[in-house]
Structures are given as structure tokens and as C-alpha cells.
N, C-alpha and C positions, 0 to 999 in steps of 0.2 A: 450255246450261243457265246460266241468272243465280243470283247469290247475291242475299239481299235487303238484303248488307251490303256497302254501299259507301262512296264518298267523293270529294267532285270540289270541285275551286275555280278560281275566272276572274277575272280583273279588265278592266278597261277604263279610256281614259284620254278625256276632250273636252278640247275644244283648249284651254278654258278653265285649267285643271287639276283638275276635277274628276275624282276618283278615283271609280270602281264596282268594288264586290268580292262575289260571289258565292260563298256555298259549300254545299254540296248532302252530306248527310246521310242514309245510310237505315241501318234496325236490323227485323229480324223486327216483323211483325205479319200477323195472319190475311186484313186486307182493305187498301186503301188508302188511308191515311192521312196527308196532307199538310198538313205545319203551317210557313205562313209567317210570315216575320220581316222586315216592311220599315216604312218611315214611312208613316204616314195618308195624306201627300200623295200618296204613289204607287199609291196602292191602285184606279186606273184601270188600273195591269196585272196584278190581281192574276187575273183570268178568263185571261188568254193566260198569264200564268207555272204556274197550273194543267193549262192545255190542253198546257204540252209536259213538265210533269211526268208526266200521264195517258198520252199519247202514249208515254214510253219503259217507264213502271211498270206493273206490272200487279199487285201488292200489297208492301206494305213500310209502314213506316211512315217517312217524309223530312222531313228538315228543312232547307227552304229557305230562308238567311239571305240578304236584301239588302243592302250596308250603303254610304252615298254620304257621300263627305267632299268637302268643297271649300274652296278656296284659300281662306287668311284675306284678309281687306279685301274680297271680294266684296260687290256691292251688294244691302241689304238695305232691306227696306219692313216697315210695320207695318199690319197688315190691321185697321183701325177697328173696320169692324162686325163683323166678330168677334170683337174684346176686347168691345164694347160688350153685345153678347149673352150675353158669357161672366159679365158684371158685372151685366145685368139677373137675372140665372135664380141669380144668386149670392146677391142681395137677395131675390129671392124664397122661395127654399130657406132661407137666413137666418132672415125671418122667421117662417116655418114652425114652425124647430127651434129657435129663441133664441139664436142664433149672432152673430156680430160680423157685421157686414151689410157693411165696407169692405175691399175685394182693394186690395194693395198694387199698386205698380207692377209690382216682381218678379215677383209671383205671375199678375199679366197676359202678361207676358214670357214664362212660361215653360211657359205651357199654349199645345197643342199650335194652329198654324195663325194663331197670332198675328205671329211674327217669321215673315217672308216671306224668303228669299234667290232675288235675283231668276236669272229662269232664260232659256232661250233659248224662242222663241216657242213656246208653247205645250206645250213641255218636250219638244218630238219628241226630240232630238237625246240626253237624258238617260235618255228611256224605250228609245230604239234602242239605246243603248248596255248597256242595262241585259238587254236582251231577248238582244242579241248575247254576252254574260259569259252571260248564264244556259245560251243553248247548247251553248258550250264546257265550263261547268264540266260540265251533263250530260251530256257525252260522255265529262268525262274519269271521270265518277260512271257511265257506265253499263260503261267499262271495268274500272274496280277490279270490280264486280261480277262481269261476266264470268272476271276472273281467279281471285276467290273462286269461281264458279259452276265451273271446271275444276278447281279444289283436290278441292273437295265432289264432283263427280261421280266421282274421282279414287278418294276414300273410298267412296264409294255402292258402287263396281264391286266394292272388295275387300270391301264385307258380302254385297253377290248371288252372290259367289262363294262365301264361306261358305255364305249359305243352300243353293246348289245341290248344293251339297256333303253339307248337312245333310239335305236331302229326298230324297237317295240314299241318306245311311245310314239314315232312318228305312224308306226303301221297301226297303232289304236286311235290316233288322230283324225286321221283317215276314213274310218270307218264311218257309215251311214253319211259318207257325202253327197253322192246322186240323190237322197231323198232332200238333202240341206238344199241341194240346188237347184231342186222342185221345185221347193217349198220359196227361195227366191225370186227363180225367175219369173213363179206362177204371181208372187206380190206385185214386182216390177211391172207386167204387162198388164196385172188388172188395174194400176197404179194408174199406165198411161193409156187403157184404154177406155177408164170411162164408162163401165158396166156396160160396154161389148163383150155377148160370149167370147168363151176363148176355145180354141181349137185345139181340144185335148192332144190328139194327136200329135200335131206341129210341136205342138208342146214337150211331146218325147222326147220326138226329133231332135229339138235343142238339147235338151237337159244331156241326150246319151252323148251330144259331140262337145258339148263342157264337161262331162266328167270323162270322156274318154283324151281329152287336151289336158285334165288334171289328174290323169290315173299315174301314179307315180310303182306301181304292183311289179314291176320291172326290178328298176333303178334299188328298189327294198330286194327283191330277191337277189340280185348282184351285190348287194353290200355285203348280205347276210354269207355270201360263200365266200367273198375277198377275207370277211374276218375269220372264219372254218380256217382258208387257207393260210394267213397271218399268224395262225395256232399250229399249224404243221409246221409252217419253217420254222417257227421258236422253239418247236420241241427239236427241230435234227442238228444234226451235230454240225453237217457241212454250214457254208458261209451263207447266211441268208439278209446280209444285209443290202444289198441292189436292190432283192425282188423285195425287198419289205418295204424297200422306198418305190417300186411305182407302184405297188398295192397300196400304197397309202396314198399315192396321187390318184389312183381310181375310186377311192372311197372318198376324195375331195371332188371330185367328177360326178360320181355319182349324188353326191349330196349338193352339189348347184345345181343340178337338173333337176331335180325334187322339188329344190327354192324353187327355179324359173318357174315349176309347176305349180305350185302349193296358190290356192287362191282364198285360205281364210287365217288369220291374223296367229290360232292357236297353234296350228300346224307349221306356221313359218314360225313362229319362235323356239318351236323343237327343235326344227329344222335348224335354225342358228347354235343353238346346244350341242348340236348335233357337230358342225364345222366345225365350233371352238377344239371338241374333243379328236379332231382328224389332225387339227392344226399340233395337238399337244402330243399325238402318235406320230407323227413327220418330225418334231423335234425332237423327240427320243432315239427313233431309229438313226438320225444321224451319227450315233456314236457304234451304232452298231456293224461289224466286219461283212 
């Protein structure tokens, strides 16, 4: 079991001295969500730093920062035709909107793709390195995870065990009710009838469709297999955080119908024990992948 809250970082060196530093970020979210952080320039690997973001994640939300510094006095170049583009479309928009129509030198300088630092051919050697920092930092990101992901499972075990706990003593609650609600309805009607015999019979009749309106023998055997099953995904290895959250909304499901059913005071306060402890398994799982 993964957490979806991790943390990883890598760096790398070219022979040049240019530094790469990678740090890799995830936080709860429902689907996956990847928001990269690198220069313009680089954004020819932005498809393969997705591809092994996808490859380890299977929902979170991540934030993959790039960040490349290099040696001062490196050789730089100044990309003509793109200042010169950036100064045609400036004059244009300009007059448009009545604006000062001349870009300073600086202001050429310092939009982006103008100042070139020159690189090695074709930049293989910055994009490999860059490629290589990103799979270290993810591994070191997919361990913290893991390790948050055996904390949490850690927790998970001790709420399953309450709950199993819980869906025993509601199912011992339970027990010998049909005779409890004999034993009322028979007070009730001699109550209001005034030492009129009473119609043993009729009398069944009732008691069986009150306790079959309060038989809850279902709704317990449904719990009992959601948590079985809440024990198989926490043991596998693939992502079982989705299905752990609507099993944890069916074990909320199954334990209001129980309330709606439950009709003496000691079994509804299980019963409520019983919610609190679903409510405290639906918060847990939320961090889980």
C-alpha cells in the first residue's frame, strides 16, 4: 500500500558544471494530477517526464520541479529572430491598444528564448541528465510513499479491528429479540386490553413482521465481507485506494440501515460506535493511492 504523500529529490552534475536538480512532490487528490515546473526551453521532455511520472503514480496530485543552473561566464548567444518577432507583435498590439510601441533593450533581454546559453549538441547530454535526476528523485518519492503507505495501513488495521469488533457486538445485541418483542407487545396489548384474552396466534403474526422489519442478519453479513475484503486490498500491492473508499461508503450504508432498523436503545448505541468507527476508516483512506 502507497501513500499519496510523498517526497523525493536528485540532482545531477555535466562535466561542464552545470548543475540539475529535481524534486518531486505529491499531496491527496482524487485523480492524477501533474503539474510541471521547468523552462520553456526544455519542454521537448515534458511527454517522457509525464510518462514516468504515470508509470509510478496512479492518483495524487505531484509537483515536479526542474531547476538547471550553470557555471557563470558560460557562452551565450542572442536569438535575433526571436527578439525581432517579439518587437514586431509588440508594435502591433501597441497600436492596437495606444500603448508606447518601443521595447527597451532590457525588456528584449529578458523575455523568455531571447538570451541563448549555449549547450552541448543538441542538448542530449542536459536532457539525459535531467531524465536520469528525475528517476532517482522518483524512487526516492516513491519510497517515502511506501513508508507513509505502512504507517496508514498500520492505522487502517487497528479501525478493522474495531469495526470487527463492533459488528460482533451489534450481532450479539441482537440476539433473543423476537422473544424481547414477545414479551412487549404481549404487555402492550394486555395493557390496553383490559384482561381480554389475547389471540396467541395474531399475536405471532405480529411479533414475526416486527422482527422481520427489525432483522438487520443481512446488512451484518454484508459488513462482515466488505471488511474480508478491505483486508485483501491492504494486503496487494496494486492501488487500492478508490475501492477502499466506496467499501468504506458501503460499510456507512450498511450501518444506517441497521440504525433505521435497530428498535431498542442498547443496540442503537452500538450501532452509533459502530458509524463513528466507519467515519474514522473513510478518513484514513483518504491519503491512501
Amino acid at each position: 500500500m502507497k501513500s499519496m504523500t510523498g517526497f523525493g529529490r536528485a540532482q545531477a552534475a555535466l562535466p561542464d558544471g552545470t548543475q540539475v536538480s529535481i524534486t518531486v512532490r505529491g499531496v491527496n487528490h482524487r485523480f492524477l494530477d501533474l503539474s510541471l515546473k521547468m523552462r520553456d526551453d526544455l519542454g521537448a521532455l515534458e511527454a517522457t517526464l509525464r510518462k514516468l511520472v504515470s508509470t509510478l503514480v496512479v492518483r495524487g496530485h505531484v509537483d515536479l520541479s526542474v531547476r538547471v543552473s550553470r557555471p557563470a561566464g558560460g557562452a551565450v548567444s542572442i536569438d535575433g529572430t526571436t527578439a525581432a518577432r517579439y518587437a514586431r507583435d509588440w508594435r502591433r498590439l501597441a497600436e492596437e491598444n495606444a500603448l508606447p510601441a518601443e521595447l527597451s533593450a532590457r525588456d528584449l533581454l529578458g523575455l523568455p528564448g531571447v538570451v541563448r546559453v549555449a549547450e552541448d549538441e543538441a542538448g542530449e547530454s542536459l536532457g539525459g541528465a535531467i531524465l536520469e535526476a528525475t528517476r532517482a528523485a522518483l524512487d526516492e518519492f516513491d519510497a517515502s510513499r511506501r513508508r507513509e503507505g505502512a504507517a496508514t495501513a498500520s492505522a487502517l488495521g487497528v479501525v478493522l479491528d474495531r469495526l470487527e469488533a463492533g459488528i460482533s457486538r451489534v450481532d450479539d445485541a441482537r440476539e433473543g429479540l423476537s422473544e424481547r418483542l414477545l414479551a412487549q407487545l404481549r404487555e402492550r396489548v394486555a395493557r390496553l386490553a383490559d384482561g381480554i384474552a389475547l389471540d396467541e396466534t395474531r399475536l405471532a403474526q405480529e411479533v414475526a413482521l416486527l422482527a422481520d422489519r427489525a432483522d438487520i442478519t443481512e446488512e451484518i453479513d454484508r459488513f462482515r465481507a466488505h471488511l474480508v475484503e478491505a483486508r485483501r486490498l491492504m494486503a496487494g500491492e496494486a492501488s487500492a485506494g478508490k475501492r477502499l473508499d466506496v467499501l468504506a461508503q458501503e460499510l456507512h450504508r450498511e450501518a444506517n440501515t441497521s440504525s433505521q432498523k435497530a428498535r431498542e436503545l442498547p443496540l442503537t448505541r452500538v450501532l452509533l460506535d459502530l458509524k463513528s468507527d466507519v467515519e474514522a476508516l473513510k478518513e484514513q483512506i483518504q491519503n491512501v493511492e
